[in-house]
C-alpha positions, 0 to 999 in steps of 0.5 A, a space after each residue: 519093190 517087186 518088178 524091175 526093168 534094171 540091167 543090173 538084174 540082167 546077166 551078161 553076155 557069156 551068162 554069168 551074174 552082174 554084181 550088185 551095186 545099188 538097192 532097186 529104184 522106184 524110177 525102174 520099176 516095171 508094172 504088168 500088162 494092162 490087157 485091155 478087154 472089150 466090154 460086149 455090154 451094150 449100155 445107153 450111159 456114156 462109158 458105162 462099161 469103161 473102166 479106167 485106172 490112174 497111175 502116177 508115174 515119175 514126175 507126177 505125171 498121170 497114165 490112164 490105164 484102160 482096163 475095159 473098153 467099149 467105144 474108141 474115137 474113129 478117124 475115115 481119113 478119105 471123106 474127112 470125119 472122125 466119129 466116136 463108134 463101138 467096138 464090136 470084136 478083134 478080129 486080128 492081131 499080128 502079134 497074136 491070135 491069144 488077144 483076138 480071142 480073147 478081145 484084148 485091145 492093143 495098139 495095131 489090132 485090127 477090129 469091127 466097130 460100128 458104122 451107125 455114126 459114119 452112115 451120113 459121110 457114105 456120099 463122100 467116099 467112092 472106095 465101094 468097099 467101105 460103102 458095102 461094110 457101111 451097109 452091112 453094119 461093121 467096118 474093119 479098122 485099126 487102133 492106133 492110140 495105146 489103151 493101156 497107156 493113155 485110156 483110150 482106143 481111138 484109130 481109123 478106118 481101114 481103106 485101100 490098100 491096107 483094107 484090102 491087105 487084112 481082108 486077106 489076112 482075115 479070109 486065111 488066118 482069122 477066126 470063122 467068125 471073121 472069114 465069113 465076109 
């Protein structure tokens, strides 16, 4: 059956085997990684670039597996408007700089999108910050949803105090491409 989460296959504490008791279960089966990647191909078809993969899981349930993505739903939570916007590139992750550069999208990564389909709600803001990425094209947010379980990476848009925490983080650990804010 190949990959198991069982503690039967684990060892204990002092190192030494378990003893086998039972045949592997299909309900403990383990999968690789989906390793989400951004698609930078620009297309004017809906989900052109999007691939995603069914898995049935225990129960009949259903996991959407996003193998490429390249736009996610985006919530600006302080002027009350959520918009679907394409994701430019990572640029941080806390977990690793592996999956900024090679623009894995996981839940909490920080990313550029678009800010084209914000440009009408800039008069409801007065964060200036915001306003000046509106302006330059790319706004700074985070993915909340998992892509790898449900299909999707939708988040929301950076403001703040936390917009102000990755700036920082951005400016000293990020890539070049990034510090040039």
């Amino acid at each position: 059956m190949g990959i198991t989460r069982d503690r039967m296959y684990k060892r204990t504490k002092s190192g030494g085997a378990r003893p086998h008791w039972h045949k592997k279960r299909k309900s403990l089966l383990g999968r690789p990684a989906a390793r989400t990647r951004l698609v930078m191909k620009a297309t004017t078809k809906k989900r052109e670039g999007a691939k995603i993969s069914i898995i049935r899981c225990r129960g009949g349930n259903l996991k959407h597996r996003a193998l490429r993505l390249e736009a996610g739903s985006f919530a600006w939570g302080s002027a009350q408007v959520s918009h679907r916007a394409r994701i430019l590139s990572v640029v941080y992750n806390a977990t690793s700089n592996e999956l900024v550069r090679t623009n894995t999208l996981v839940k909490g990564a920080i990313v550029h999108i678009d800010a084209a389909p914000f440009q009408d709600a800039v008069g409801k803001s007065k964060d200036q910050t915001i306003i000046d990425q509106i302006n330059e094209g790319r706004i700074l947010a985070r993915i909340s949803s998992r892509p790898g379980q449900v299909g999707a990476a939708d988040g929301y848009v950076l403001e703040g105090p936390e917009l102000a925490f990755y700036q920082s983080k951005l400016q000293t650990k990020g890539p070049k491409a990034a510090r040039k804010q």
